[in-house]
TORTORSE-172027 format. One record per residue (C-alpha): z, x, y. Coordinates in pm, 1 decimal. Layout:
BEGIN
<r pz="Z" px="X" py="Y"/>
...
END
This chain:
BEGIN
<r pz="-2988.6" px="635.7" py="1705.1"/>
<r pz="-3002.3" px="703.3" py="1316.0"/>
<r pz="-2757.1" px="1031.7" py="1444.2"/>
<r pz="-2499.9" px="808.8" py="1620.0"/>
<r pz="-2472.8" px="580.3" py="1333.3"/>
<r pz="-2370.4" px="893.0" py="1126.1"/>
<r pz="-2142.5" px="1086.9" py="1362.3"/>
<r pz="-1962.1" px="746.3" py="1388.8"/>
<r pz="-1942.6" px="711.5" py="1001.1"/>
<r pz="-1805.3" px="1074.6" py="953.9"/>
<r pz="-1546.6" px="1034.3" py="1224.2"/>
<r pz="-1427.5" px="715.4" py="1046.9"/>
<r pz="-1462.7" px="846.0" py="740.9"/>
<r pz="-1278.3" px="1190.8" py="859.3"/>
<r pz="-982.5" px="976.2" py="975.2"/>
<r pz="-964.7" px="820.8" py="656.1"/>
<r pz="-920.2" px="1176.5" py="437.1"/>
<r pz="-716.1" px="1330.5" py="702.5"/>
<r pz="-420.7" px="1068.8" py="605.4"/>
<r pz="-472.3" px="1088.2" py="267.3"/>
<r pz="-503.1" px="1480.6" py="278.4"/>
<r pz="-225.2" px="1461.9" py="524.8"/>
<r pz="25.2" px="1285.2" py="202.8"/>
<r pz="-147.4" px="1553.2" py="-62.3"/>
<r pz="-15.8" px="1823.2" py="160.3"/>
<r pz="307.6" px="1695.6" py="162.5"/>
<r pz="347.8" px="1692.7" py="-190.4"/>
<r pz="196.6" px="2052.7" py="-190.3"/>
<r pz="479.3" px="2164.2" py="43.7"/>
<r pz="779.9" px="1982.7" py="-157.9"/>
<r pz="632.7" px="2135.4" py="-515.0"/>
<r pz="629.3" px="2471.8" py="-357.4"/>
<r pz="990.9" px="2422.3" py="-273.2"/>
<r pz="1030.3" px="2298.0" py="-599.4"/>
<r pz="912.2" px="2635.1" py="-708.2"/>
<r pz="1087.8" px="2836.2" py="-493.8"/>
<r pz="1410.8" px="2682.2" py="-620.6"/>
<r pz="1353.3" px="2742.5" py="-986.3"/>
<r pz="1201.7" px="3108.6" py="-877.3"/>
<r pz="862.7" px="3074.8" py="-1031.7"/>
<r pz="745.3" px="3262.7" py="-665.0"/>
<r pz="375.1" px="3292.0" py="-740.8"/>
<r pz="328.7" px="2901.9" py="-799.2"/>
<r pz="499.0" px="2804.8" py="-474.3"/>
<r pz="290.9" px="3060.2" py="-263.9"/>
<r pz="-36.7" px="2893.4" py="-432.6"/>
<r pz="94.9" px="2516.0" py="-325.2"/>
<r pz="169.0" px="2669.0" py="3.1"/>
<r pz="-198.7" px="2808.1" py="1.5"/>
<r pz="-331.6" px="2512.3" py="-131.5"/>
<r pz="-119.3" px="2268.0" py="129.5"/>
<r pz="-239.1" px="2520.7" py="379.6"/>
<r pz="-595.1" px="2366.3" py="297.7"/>
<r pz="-509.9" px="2046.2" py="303.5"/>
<r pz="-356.0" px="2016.7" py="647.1"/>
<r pz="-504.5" px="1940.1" py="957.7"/>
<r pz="-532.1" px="2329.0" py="1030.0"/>
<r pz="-785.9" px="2339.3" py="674.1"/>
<r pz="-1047.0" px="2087.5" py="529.9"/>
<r pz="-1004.1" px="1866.0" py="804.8"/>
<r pz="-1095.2" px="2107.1" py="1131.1"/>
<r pz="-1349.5" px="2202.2" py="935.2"/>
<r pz="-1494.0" px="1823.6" py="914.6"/>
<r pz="-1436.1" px="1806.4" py="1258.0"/>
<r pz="-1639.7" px="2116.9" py="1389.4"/>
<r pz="-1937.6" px="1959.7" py="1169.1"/>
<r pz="-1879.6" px="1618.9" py="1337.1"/>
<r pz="-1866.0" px="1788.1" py="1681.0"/>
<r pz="-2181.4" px="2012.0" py="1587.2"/>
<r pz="-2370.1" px="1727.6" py="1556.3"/>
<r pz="-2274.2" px="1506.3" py="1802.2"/>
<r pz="-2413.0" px="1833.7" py="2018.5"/>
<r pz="-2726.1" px="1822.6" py="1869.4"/>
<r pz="-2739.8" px="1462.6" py="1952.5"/>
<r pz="-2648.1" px="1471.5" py="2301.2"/>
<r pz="-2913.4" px="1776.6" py="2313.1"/>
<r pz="-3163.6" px="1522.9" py="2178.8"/>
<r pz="-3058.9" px="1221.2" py="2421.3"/>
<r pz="-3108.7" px="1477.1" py="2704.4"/>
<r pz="-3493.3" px="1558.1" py="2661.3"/>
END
C-alpha cells in the first residue's frame, strides 16, 4: 500500500521535473550555440554536456528506472 502511494508520488513528481528539465535543456542547447558563435568551443561542449543531462535521455531515465525498480519490487510483494 505505503509502496503504491510512493511510486504514484514519484511518477507525478517525475513528470513535473521532466518539463521543467525539459525548458533548462533548452536553454543549455541555445547558450552552447551562443558559444559556438562567439568561438569560446570548450563552454559550448560543457552546455552540450550539461543539456545532455538534462534531457529525457539523462536525469530523467534515470528517475524512471528507480520508479520502475520499485514498482517491481511491489508487484513482487503483491504476488506472495
Amino acid at each position: 500500500m505505503l509502496l503504491s502511494i510512493l511510486t504514484a508520488f514519484l511518477t507525478f513528481i517525475l513528470g513535473i521535473g521532466t518539463t521543467i528539465l525539459y525548458f533548462l535543456m533548452l536553454m543549455y542547447v541555445v547558450a552552447a550555440i551562443g558559444s559556438f558563435m562567439q568561438k569560446d568551443i570548450s563552454l559550448g561542449i560543457e552546455a552540450l554536456v550539461l543539456g545532455f543531462l538534462l534531457s529525457p535521455y539523462g536525469i530523467p531515465m534515470a528517475g524512471t528506472a528507480v520508479i520502475a525498480f520499485l514498482k517491481g519490487i511491489n508487484e513482487a510483494i503483491k504476488s506472495i
